[in-house]
N, C-alpha and C positions, 0 to 999 in steps of 0.2 A: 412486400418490401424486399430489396434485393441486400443479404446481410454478408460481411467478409468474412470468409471462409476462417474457421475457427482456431486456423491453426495462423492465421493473419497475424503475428505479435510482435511484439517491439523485439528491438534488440537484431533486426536483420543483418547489420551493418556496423556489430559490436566489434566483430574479430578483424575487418578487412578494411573499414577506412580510416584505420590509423595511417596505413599505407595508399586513400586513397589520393590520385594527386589528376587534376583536369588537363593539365597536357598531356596525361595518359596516352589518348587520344589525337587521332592525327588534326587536323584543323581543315582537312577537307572532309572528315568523316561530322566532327563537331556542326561545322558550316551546314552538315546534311540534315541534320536530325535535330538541331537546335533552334527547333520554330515554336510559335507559342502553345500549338496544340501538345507536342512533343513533352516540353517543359509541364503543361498542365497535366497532363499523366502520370511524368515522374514527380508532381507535388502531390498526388493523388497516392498515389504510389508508397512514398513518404510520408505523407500523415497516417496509410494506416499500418505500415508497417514499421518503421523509424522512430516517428517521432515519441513512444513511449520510453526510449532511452537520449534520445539526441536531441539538441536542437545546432544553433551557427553560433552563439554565443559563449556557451557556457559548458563545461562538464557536467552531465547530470549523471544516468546510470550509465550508459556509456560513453566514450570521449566524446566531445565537443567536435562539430564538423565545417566550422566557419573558416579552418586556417590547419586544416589536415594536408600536407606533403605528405609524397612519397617517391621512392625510385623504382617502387612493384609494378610491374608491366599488368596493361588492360587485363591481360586473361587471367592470370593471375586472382584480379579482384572478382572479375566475372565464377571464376571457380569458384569462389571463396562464399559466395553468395549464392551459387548454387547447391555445392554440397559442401558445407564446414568440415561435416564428420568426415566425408571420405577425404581431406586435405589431411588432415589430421593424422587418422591411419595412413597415413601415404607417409608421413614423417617429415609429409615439409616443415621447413627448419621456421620459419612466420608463423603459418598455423600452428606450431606446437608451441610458440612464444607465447603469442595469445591465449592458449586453451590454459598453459600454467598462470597465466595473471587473470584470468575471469572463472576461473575451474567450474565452468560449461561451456556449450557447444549449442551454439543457435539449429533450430530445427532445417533442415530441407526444404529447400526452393526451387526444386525441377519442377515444380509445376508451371513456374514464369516461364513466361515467351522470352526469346531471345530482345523482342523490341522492347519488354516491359523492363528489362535488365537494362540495358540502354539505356531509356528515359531516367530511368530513377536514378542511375551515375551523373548523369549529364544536369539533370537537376540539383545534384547535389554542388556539383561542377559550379554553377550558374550563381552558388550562392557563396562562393568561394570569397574571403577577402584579400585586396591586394596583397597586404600585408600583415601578421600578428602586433597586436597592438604592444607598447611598451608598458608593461604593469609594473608598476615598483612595489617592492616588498612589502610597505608600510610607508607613510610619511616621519617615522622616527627613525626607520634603518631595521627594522628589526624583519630576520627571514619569516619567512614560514614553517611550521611545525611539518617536518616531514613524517614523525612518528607521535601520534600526539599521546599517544597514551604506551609508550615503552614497556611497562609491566604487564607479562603475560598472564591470561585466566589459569589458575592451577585448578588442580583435577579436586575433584570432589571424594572423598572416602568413600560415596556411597554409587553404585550402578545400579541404573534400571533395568528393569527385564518388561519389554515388550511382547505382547502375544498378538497376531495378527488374527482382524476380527470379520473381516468382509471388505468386497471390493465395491467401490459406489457405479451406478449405472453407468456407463459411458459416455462421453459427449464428444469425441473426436477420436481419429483414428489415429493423431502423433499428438506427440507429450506438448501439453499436460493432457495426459485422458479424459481428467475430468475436472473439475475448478473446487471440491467440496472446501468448504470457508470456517464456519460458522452452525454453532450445534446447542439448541438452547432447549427447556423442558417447557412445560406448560404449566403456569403458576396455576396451584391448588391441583393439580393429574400431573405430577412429577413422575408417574410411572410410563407417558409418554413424550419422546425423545426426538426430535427434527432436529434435520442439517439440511444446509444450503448449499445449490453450486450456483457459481455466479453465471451461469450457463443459463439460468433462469430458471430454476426449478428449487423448492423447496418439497422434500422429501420426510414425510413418516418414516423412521427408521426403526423396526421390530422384530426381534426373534432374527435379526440378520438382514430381514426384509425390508426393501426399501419402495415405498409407495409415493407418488406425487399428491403432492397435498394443495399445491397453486403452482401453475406452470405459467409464468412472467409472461412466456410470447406470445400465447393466445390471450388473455387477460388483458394484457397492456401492448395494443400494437405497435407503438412505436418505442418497443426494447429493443435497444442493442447493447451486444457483450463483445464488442470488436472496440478497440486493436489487439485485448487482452487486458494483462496486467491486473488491474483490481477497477475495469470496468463490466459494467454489467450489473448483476443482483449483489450487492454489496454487504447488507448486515439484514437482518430482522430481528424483532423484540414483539413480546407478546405483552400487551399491557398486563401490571398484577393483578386487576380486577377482571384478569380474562374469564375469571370462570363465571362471573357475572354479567360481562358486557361483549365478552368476544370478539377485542378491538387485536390485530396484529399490524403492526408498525413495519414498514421496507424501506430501503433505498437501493433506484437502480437508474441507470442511464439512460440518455435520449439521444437523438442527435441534436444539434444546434438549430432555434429556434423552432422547437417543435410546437412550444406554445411561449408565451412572456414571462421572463422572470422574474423573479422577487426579488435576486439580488443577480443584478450584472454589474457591468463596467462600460467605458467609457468606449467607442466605436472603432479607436484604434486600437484596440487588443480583440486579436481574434476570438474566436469563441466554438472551442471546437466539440463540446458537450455539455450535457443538461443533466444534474442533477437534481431526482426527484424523489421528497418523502412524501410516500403514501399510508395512511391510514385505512385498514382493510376490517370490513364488518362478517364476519364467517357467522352462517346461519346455523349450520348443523354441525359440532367438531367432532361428532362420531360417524361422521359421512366423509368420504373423501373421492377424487378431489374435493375439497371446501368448494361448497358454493357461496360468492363471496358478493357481496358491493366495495365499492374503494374511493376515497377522494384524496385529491392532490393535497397536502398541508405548505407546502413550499418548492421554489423549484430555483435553482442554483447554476450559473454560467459558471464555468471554467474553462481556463486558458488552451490545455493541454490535456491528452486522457490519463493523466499522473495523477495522482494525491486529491483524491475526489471526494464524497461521502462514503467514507467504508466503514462507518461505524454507528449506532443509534444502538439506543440498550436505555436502561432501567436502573437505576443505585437496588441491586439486591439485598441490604442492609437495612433498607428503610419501611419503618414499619409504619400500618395504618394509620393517619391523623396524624401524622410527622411532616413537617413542611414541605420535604422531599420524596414524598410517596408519592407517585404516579408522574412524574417530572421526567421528560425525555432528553438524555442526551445525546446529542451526534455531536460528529469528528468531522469537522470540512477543513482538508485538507487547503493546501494554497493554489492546488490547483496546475502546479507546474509556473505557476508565475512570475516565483521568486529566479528559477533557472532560465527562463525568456529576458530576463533585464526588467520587469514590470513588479521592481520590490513594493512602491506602493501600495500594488494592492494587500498587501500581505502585513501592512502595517498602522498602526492605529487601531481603537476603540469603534471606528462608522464602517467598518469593511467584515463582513462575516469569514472572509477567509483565514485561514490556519488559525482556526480556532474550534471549542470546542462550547457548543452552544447549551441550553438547556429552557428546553419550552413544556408549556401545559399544551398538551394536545387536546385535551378538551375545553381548553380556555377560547377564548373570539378578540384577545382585546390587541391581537398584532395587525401592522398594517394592511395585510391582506384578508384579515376577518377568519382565518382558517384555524387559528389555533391560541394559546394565550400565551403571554410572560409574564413568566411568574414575581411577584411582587419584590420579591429578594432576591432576584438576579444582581448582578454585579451593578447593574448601571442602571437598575431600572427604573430610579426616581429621580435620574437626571432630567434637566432641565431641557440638556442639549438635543435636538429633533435630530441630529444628525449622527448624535451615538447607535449603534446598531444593540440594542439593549438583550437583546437576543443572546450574548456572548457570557457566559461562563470564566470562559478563561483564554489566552491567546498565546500567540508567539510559537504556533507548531509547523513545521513542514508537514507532516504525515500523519495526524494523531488518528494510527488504524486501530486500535483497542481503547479500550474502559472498561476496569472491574472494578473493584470494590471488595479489601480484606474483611476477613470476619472481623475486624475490631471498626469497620468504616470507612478507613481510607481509600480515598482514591486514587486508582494508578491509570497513569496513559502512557501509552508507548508512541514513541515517535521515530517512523521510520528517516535516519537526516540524509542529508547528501554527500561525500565523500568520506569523512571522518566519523562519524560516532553513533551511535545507534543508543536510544535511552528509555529510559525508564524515571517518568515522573512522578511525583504525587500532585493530585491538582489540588491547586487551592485559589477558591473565587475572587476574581479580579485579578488572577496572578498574567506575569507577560514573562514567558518561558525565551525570546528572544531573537527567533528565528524571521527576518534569514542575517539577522546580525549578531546572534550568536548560533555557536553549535556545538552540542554539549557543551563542557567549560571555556569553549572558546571561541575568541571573537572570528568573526567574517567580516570581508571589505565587498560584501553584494556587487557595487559598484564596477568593482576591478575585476577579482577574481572569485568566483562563490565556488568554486573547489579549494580554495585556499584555508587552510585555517591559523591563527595566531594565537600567543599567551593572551592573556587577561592583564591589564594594566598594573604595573606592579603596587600598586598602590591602594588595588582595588578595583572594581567594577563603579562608574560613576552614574552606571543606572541599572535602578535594582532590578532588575531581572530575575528570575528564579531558576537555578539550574538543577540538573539532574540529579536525583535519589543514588543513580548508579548507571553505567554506562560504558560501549566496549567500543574500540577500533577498527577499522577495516581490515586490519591484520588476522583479526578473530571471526568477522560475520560480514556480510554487507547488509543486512535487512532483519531489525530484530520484529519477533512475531510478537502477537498477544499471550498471554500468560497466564495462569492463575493462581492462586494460595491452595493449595492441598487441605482442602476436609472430610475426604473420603474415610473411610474408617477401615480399609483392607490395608493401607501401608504407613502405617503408624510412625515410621522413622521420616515419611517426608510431613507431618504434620506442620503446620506456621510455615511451609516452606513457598514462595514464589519461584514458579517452573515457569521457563521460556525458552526458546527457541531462538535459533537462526533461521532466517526462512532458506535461502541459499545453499548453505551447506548441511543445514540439519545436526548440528552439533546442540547439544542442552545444556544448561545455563541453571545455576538458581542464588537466592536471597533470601536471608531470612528476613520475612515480613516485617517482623516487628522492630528490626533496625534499620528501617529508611527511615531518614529523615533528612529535613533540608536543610543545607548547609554543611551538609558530608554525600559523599558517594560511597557506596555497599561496596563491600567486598566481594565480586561475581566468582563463582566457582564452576568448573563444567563435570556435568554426571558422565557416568562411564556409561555406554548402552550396551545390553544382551538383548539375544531374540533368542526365544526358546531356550532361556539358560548359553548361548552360544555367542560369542564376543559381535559385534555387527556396527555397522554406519551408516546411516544414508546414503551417505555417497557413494560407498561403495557397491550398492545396488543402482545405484541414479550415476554411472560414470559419465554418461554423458548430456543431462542434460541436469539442475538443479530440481531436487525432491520438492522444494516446492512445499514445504513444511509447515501447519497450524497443529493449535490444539486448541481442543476442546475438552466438554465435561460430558459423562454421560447419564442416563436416569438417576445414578446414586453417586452422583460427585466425582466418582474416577475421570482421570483423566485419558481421553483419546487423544489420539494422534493422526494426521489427515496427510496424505503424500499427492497433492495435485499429477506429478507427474503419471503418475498409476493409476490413482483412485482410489487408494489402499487406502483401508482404519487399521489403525492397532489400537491395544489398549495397556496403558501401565500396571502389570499385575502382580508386582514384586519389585521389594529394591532387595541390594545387599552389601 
């Protein structure tokens, strides 16, 4: 199979088509090159590099492209697409506007041919509308929240100190080096430690060393980890009865129509990836690579290669003969749907998306005979054949994490779309409200879904459930996964929830035990040291976003994972 070049990712066309504008272009040049083959390139073009931030309707991670003017001449945009960085050091007065409102700087594109640059303008061109639509405020008068959360994160008392642990194998030659994600132990061998890159490879991690333990593209031929973003090898979970039964849980991507899915949509919504959980049977765990069997459990359309299955996991709190032992959750994102205009799907009780599901993988009794649901799912004695029983809970753009504090609770993080970045507690049958709300505030999907508004002064007139805690774009654009501190080497962050920004890399925490619903935490940010020596992500990542997760490692500590490098640290003091 022929795969896009790794470094293929969204965000091509972040910094340069706010300015870009179709009569750029002379209309004898347009006339030349604007044939169907031409256009099919530059759509070609665009899905795999673009459309992870853009679509012609909506703002999503970068501007909206349906009604982008500008007075920046062709070459201009062509440079801009070639090389950002060097625009940038050059001091052009655009590029440096841009790099202060996105603080990064999309990778290098001299590799494109001068025609592929072309096409891909021209298509963008193509899908230009006449005119910006007139969206009113609200139908009561009421603006938009330009700042919605006004009060700044203050600083935490306490810094961490970071010590830097190894670098993960490489998987491309420009940033991000390598995709590591996700780092989880082996129930009952908690002395051994795997991480994941979504690159396709899950890694033994030892003594420093890192071994492949299941390589995705030989195993499963029709992987792909293209356009980027949080496609690809997405989460894995070791069932708890692994030391008995040796079942390991995945999700990774396909292309479109690799095989039928379990849950699509209607034939006017495109369909541009397959989300697929597999259940994996390892014969030998003291052998590696695993040799492995695998079978498909369910397989998932989505719109766009945004807000996919980035999450499947285990309630770690649940002990044996407990309703919730062995019970798998994943995070199916909406899929990019919500930002296409296509909010239905993203909405109601019969639709698996942006929600957060929870199945017996060893059960048979769902429509596809592959796995079960479980009796006390939300829905699952209803009547209605058309409810998706399968759901847990709903109302998420992004739900890319689930943990679970030492006292039970469940937390999801939801990465949203312009405004708010959260932190939930789920609770069964809850409807979190997306894409009609975000965080504590409502969306008009319809009109403008970068827009956000107050809450009706009166009240909310459907119960929805909002956020534990929650921050601004002013502070982060993409909150990561997180977890409670139980390690036993830094006793002052003990009960504490640590999270991250994935973007900027700035740290964030909450004390656990005071979320709850119907208040928002008070978020504080830690001061970070390396080596005892003051330090930032960004300050090492100037150019391009760190690219930030955490994990846990063999004894609870927390790691730290910088896609853009490759780099682990690990938290080995506060003060």
């Amino acid at each position: 199979m022929k795969r896009t070049p790794i470094n293929l990712m969204s965000g091509i066309l972040i910094f340069c088509l706010n300015f870009l504008t179709f009569s750029s272009f002379s209309q004898t040049n347009a006339g030349k090159v604007l044939s169907p083959k031409t256009l099919a390139k530059g759509e070609s073009l665009f899905d795999a590099l673009c459309s992870s931030c853009h679509n012609f309707s909506q703002r999503v991670i970068g501007p909206e492209l349906g009604t982008v003017m500008s007075a920046a001449p062709a070459d201009w945009i062509k440079n801009m697409i070639v090389n950002a960085g060097e625009m940038i050091e050059k001091g052009d007065p655009r590029a440096k506007e841009l790099y202060e409102d996105y603080k990064q700087i999309m990778p290098s594109f001299q590799y494109l041919k001068k025609s592929e640059v072309d096409a891909l303008i021209f298509y963008i061109g193509s899908k230009q509308k006449k005119s910006a639509p007139t969206i009113p405020s609200s139908s009561d008068g009421i603006a938009p929240l330009t700042d919605p959360i006004p009060t700044k994160i203050a600083k935490s008392p306490i810094t961490l100190d970071l010590s830097y642990v190894s670098t993960s194998p490489l998987t491309a030659t420009k940033a991000p080096l390598s995709r590591i994600n996700v780092s989880r132990t082996l129930p009952g061998t908690p002395n051994r430690l795997f991480i994941q890159d979504l690159r396709g490879f899950l890694y033994e991690f030892k003594n420093n060393k890192w071994e492949v333990a299941i390589d995705l593209i030989r195993e499963k031929p029709a992987f792909i980890h293209a356009p980027g973003l949080a496609t690809g090898f997405g989460s894995f979970a070791f069932h708890p009865d692994f030391k008995s039964n040796g079942l390991l849980y995945t999700t990774h991507t396909e292309p479109p129509a690799t095989a039928k899915a379990d849950f699509a949509f209607e034939d006017s919504i495109k369909v541009t990836l397959q989300w697929v959980l597999t259940e994996w049977k390892i014969q030998d765990v003291n052998s590696l690579p695993f040799k492995v069997t695998n079978r498909t459990l369910l397989r998932i359309n989505v719109a766009t290669p945004i807000h996919g299955v980035q999450e499947c996991t285990f309630n770690t709190t649940a002990v044996k003969g407990s309703a919730d032992y062995g019970m798998l959750y994943v995070g199916v994102g909406d899929g990019g749907a919500a930002g296409e205009g296509w909010t239905h799907v993203t909405t109601g009780n019969n639709r698996i998306w942006g929600s957060v599901i929870r199945i017996d993988p060893l059960g048979k009794n769902s429509k596809n005979g592959q796995y079960g649901i479980p009796a006390d799912n939300p829905f699952a004695k209803s009547k209605d054949a058309d409810l998706c029983k399968e759901i847990y809970c709903r109302g998420f753009r992004n739900p890319n994490r689930i943990i679970w504090t030492p006292k039970g609770k469940m937390l999801i993080t939801d990465i949203g779309q312009s405004h708010s970045e959260e932190l939930n507690l789920g609770i069964p049958g809850g409807n979190y409200g997306w894409p009609d709300r975000e965080g504590t505030f409502v969306v008009r999907p319809k009109a403008k879904i970068d827009q956000v508004f107050p809450l009706p002064a009166g009240g909310d007139p459907i119960p929805y459930l909002y956020p534990v805690a929650h921050f601004d774009h002013d502070e982060g654009k993409a909150i990561s996964g997180g977890f409670v501190y139980t390690g036993q080497k830094i006793p002052v962050l003990q009960g504490k929830y640590i999270f991250s920004d994935v973007t900027n890399g700035r740290f964030f925490v909450v004390e656990a035990d005071k979320l709850k619903l119907g208040t928002q935490s008070t978020i504080t940010e830690f001061g970070l040291t390396l080596d005892k020596q003051p330090f930032s992500f960004l300050s090492i990542h100037p150019k391009y976003k760190p690219d930030v997760r955490l994990g846990l490692d063999e004894n609870d500590e927390l790691l730290i994972f910088t896609k853009a490098d490759g780099k682990v640290y690990r938290v080995v003091g506060a003060q």
